[in-house]
N, C-alpha and C positions, 0 to 999 in steps of 0.2 A: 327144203320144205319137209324131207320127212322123218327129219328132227323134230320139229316144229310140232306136225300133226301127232307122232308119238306122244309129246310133251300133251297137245291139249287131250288127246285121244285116253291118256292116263285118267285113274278113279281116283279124283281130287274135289275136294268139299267147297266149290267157287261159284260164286253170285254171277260172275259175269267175266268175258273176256274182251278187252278195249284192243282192236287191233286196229295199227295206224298203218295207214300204206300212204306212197308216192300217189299213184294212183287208183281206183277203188276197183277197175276192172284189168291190173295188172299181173298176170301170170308169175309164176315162179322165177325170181329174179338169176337164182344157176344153171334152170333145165329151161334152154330155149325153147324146146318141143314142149313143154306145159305151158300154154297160156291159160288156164283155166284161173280166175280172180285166187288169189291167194285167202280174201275172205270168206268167201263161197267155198273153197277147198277146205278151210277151218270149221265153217258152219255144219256141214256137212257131216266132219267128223264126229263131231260134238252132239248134231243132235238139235235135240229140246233138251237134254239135262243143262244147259247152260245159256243163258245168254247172252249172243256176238254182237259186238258193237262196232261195225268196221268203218272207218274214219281214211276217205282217201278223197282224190281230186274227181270231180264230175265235172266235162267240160262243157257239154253238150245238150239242150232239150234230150234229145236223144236217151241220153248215157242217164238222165235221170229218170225217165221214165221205165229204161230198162231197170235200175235198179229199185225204183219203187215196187216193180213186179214181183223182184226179187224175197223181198225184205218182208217181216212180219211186225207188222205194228200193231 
C-alpha cells in the first residue's frame, strides 16, 4: 500500500482516480495489522485535488450506509 499511496500522493495533473477493490471496506491486502479500507487510505491521501472513485463489494444495508457517510456526492 505505500507504493500505491506514494504513487497517488505524487503532483500529477489527473481528473480522477478509479480504484477497483474486492471489497469496498477492505484493508491493505499485505499488512494484516492495516484494515483501514484501501479506498479511504487513498482518499485520504489525495485530498480534494482529485477525485476517488472507489468501486468494491457492499454486502450489507449496514456496509452501505456506512459508506454513504463516508462518501462526498
Amino acid at each position: 500500500m505505500e507504493e500505491t499511496l506514494q504513487l497517488v500522493g505524487a503532483d500529477q495533473d489527473l481528473d480522477y482516480l478509479h480504484i477497483s477493490v474486492g471489497g469496498f471496506w477492505n484493508g491493505s491486502i499485505r499488512d494484516d495489522n492495516n484494515q483501514t479500507s484501501r479506498v479511504v487510505m487513498i482518499h485520504e491521501r489525495v485530498g480534494v485535488r482529485v477525485l476517488v472513485m472507489g468501486v468494491g463489494i457492499l454486502r450489507t444495508p449496514d456496509e452501505v450506509m456506512k459508506h454513504l457517510k463516508q462518501v462526498y456526492l
